[in-house]
N, C-alpha and C positions, 0 to 999 in steps of 0.2 A: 436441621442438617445433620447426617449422619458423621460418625465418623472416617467412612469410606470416601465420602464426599468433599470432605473438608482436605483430605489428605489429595484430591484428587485435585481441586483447585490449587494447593499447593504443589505440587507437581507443575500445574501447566503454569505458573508463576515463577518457578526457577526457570523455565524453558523462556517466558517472556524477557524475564531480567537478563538471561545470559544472551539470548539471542536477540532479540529486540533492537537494536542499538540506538534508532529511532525513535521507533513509537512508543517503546518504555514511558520515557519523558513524559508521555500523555497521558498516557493510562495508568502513572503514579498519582496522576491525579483527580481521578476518581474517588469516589466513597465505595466503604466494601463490597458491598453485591455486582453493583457495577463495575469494578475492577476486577473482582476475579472474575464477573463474566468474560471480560475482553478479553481477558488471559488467555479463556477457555477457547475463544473464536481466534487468537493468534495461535495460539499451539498446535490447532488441527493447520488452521491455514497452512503453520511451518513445517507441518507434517508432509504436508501437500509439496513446497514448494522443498524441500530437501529431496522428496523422491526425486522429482523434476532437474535439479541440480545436481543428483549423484553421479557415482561413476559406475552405476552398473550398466549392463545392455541397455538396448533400446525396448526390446522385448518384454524385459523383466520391470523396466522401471513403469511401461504399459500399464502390464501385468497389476503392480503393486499400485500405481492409482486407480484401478478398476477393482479394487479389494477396500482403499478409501471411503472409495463411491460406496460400495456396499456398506458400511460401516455406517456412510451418512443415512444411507436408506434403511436400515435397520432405526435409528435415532427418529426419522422422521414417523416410523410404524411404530413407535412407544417402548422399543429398548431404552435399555438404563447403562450398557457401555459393555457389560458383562468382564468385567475387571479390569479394562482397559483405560487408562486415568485420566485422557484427556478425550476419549467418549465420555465418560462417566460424568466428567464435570459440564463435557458439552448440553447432556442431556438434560442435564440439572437448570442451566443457564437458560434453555432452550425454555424448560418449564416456567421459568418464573419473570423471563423477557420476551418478547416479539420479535425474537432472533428467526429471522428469513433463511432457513436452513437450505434450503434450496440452491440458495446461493453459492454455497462450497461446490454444485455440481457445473458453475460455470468457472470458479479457479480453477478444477480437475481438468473443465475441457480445456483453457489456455493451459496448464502445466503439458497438458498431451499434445498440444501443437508445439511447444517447444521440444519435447522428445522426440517429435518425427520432423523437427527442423523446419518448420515453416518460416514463410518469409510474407512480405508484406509488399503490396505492387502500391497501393495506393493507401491516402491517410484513412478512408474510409476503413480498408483492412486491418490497418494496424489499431484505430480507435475500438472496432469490435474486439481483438484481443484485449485492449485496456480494459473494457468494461468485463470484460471473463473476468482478467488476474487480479484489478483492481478497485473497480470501481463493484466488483462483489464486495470486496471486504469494504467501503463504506456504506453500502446497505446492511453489509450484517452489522459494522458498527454502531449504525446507525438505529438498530434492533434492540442495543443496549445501550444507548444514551436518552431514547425515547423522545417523540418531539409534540409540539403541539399542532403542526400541517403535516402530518404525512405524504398527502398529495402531489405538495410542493417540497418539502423533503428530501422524500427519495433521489428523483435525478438530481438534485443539487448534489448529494450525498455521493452518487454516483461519479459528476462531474469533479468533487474534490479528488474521489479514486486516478480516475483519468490522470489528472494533472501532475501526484505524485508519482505515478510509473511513468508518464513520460522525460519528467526529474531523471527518477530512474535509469531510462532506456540512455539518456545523455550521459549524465554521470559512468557509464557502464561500458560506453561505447567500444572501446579499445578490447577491455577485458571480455566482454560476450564476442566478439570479431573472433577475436582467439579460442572460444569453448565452439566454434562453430556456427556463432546467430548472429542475425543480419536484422534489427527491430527499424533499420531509418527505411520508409518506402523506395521503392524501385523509383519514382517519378519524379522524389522529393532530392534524390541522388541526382538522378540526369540532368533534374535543372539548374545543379551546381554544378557541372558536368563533372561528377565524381564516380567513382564504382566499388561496389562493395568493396575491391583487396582495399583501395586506399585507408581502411578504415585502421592497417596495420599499427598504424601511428608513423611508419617509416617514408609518407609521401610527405610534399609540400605543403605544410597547414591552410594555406590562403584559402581556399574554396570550400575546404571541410571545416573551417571554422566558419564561415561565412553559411555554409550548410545546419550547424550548431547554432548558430545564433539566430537563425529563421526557426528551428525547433525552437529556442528558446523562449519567441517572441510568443508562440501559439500556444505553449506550456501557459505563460503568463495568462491568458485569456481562460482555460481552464478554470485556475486557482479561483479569478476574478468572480467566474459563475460559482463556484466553489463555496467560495467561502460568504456568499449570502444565507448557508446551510445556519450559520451561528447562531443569529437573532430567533433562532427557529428551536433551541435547544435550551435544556435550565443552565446555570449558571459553570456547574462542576463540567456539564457536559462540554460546552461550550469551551471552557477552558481547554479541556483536554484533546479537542477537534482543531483547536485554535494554535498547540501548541505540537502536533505530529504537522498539520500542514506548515505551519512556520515555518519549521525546521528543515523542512525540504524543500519551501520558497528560499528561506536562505540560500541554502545549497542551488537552489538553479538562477540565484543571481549570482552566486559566485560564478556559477561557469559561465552566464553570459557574459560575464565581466571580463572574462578571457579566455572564450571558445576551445581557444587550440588547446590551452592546458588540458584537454577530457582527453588528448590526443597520446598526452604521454604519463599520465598519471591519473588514479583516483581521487578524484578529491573530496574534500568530507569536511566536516565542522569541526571544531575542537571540543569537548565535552561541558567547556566555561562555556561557548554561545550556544549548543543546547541546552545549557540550565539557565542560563540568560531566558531564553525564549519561553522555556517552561514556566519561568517565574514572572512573566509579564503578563503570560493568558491566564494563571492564575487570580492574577492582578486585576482582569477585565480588561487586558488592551489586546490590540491583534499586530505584532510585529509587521513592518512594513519594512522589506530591506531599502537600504538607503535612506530610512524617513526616519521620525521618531514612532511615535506611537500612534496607533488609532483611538476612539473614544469607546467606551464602553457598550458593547454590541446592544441594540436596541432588545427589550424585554426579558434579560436576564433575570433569574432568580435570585436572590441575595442568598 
């Protein structure tokens, strides 16, 4: 490894460590190749998902993930980053993993649906954005954990993706109402008879919680399919898959635990029960909220 390269992984390791606040935890647990790959596949992601998030035009934030895209396409035609440090490690990672690069061009296309403000009528809709913005990133994860069924794998890999951005889209609800986005369906609304303004936090919680806690239940179902991905992975991988989903099943039992709260606050873990949860899937258990521990995922690597 050059020293170009070396510098360039570190790079998109500051970027993971400071940004990350989540999936850090998991991908601390990795051995080195496969850590700084993940690094190298969150960095561009964050790259992706900072455009998507900023405060420039509509136009320009287009603009600048169709420049992204290029960037990926260039890596996928055998560029090497051309100075740029979290190309450079991408491609490196790219070389030495079965990282599904392609992938990055369905986060581009959800980052651009949230630029031009889509919205979602049905959960069908909204599940296709999840698989863009995240159930890509547990296929390319999944690129650098390596598995022994591919086959059967992937959509599970996929379906773990789903499960956290729909964590997400709950935990969030209040604060994206406010940037302008609307992720709960048009259908899934009326059947609580709710409408998008309620989502101010400033309506009666009764039905919007009642709304949250039916998201909840189907998050849950996600996870479930989910997390049969583990027995599928070696032992570090698994830890570290075992240990970004944990942490944001936590987090969506906390809010089913008390819906309305997503209504007037974020809420989030304290830094003790993500290191809690880090340190049990390295352990071989799989945190079960409300439970104790599960048993060691079937055919783990020691």
């Amino acid at each position: 490894m050059t020293t170009d390269v070396r510098a360039a992984y570190r790079r998109c390791e500051e970027i993971t460590w400071s940004q990350a606040r989540n999936f850090s935890y998991g991908i601390r647990l990795l051995p080195p190749a496969k850590r700084q790959a993940l690094a190298a596949v969150y960095a561009f992601a964050r790259r992706v998902d900072d455009i998507g998030d900023g405060t420039l035009p509509a136009p320009e934030k287009l603009t600048l993930l169709e420049e992204a895209r290029d960037g990926l396409s260039g890596l996928q035609a055998g560029d090497t980053g051309d100075g740029d440090d979290v190309l450079v490690a991408l491609a490196d990672a790219a070389a030495r993993f079965d990282i599904p690069l392609p992938a990055f061009g369905e986060l581009i296309d959800g980052c651009a649906a949230d630029v031009r403000g889509v919205s979602y009528e049905t959960f069908d809709d909204l599940l296709h954005y999840c698989r863009c913005v995240a159930g890509s990133i547990g296929r390319l994860s999944l690129g650098v954990f390596g598995t022994s069924d591919p086959k059967q794998a992937v959509p599970l890999a996929d379906s773990l993706g789903v499960a956290l951005q729909l964590t997400n889209i709950l935990r969030d609800i209040r604060e994206d109402y406010q940037n302008g986005r609307v992720y709960l369906p048009s259908e899934d609304l009326g059947r609580f008879g709710c409408s998008p303004g309620d989502l101010d936090g400033t309506s009666a919680p009764g039905p919007l919680a009642e709304l949250v806690g039916y998201e909840a239940e189907r998050a849950r179902g996600w996870y479930a399919t989910g997390m049969r991905l583990l027995p599928m992975l070696d032992r570090r991988s698994a830890a570290s898959a075992a240990a970004m989903a944990g942490i944001y099943r936590r987090l969506l039992e906390r809010i089913a635990a008390a819906p309305g709260e997503v209504l007037k606050r974020r809420l989030s873990l304290s830094t003790g029960e993500k290191v809690a949860v880090a340190v049990r899937s390295l352990a071989g258990t799989v945190v079960r909220p409300g439970a104790g521990t599960a048993p060691r995922a079937r055919g783990e690597a020691a």
